[in-house]
C-alpha positions, 0 to 999 in steps of 0.5 A: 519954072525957076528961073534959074533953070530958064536960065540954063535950058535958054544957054544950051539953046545958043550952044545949039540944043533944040528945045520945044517948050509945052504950051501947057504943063504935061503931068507925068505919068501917075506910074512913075510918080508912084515909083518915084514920090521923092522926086523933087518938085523944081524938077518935076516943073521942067519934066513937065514943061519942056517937052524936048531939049536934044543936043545939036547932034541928037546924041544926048537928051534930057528927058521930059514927061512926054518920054515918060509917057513912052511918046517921045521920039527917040528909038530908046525908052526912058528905063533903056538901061535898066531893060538892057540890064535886066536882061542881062541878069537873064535868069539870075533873079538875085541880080535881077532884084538888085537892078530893080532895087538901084533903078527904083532908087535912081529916075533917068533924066537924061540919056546919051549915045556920046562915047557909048550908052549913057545915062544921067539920074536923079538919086532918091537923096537928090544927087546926081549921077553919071552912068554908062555901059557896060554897068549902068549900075555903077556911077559917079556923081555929077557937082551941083544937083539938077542945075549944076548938070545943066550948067556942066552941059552949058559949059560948051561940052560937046556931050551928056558926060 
């Protein structure tokens, strides 16, 4: 892992996050690199070697390969928005398709119950992005990629937002 993300996971550490570090690297699932192939590799590193990072009050958490894999311990799955819009859509198959289409653009990296259901992603261009309910689908970008969103959450917030 880059250093500079150490760097960032080791501050949220001392601001009170719980981290567990994989003692060897933990591949994701083949089914979400299929979906997902334009993620980037620095990022994939830390799905892949940390295996939980929550915040102090276990309302906001990056996801890591072990819930991509479904064996996290979180009550929610990793694609909790995108099931609850989905279903949502009902029998609407046209919105149906538009929720898969922006969710197959956009890989859930982090996930918050802080103020309501909320999400971040990474966007297949690389961006960032801040989602919440009652439209996950409609988001706003977070400055700085991967490592500005861990600096934002290591700036003493109390939350994911």
């Amino acid at each position: 892992m880059s250093p500079d993300f150490e760097t960032e996971l080791e501050r949220l550490e001392k601001e009170g996050w719980r981290r567990v570090s994989n003692e060897t690297k933990r591949p994701v699932p083949a089914s979400l690199l299929a979906r997902y192939p334009w993620l980037p590799a620095e990022i994939l590193e830390v799905l892949e070697e940390v295996d939980e990072m929550i915040s102090g009050d276990a309302t906001c958490w990056l996801l890591t390969s072990k819930d991509y894999a479904g064996e996290g311990d979180s009550a929610f799955a990793w694609n909790e928005w995108e099931l609850q819009s989905l279903e949502g859509a009902g029998s609407d198959e046209s919105w149906a398709e538009e929720i898969r289409a922006f969710w197959d653009r956009h890989l859930p990296v982090g996930l918050s119950l802080d103020g309501g259901y909320g999400f971040h992603a990474i966007r297949d261009d690389g961006v960032i992005v801040w989602g919440n309910e009652p439209e996950f689908e409609e988001t706003t970008e977070v400055p700085g990629g991967y490592l500005g969103l861990l600096r934002a959450m290591g700036a003493g917030r109390s939350g994911c937002a």
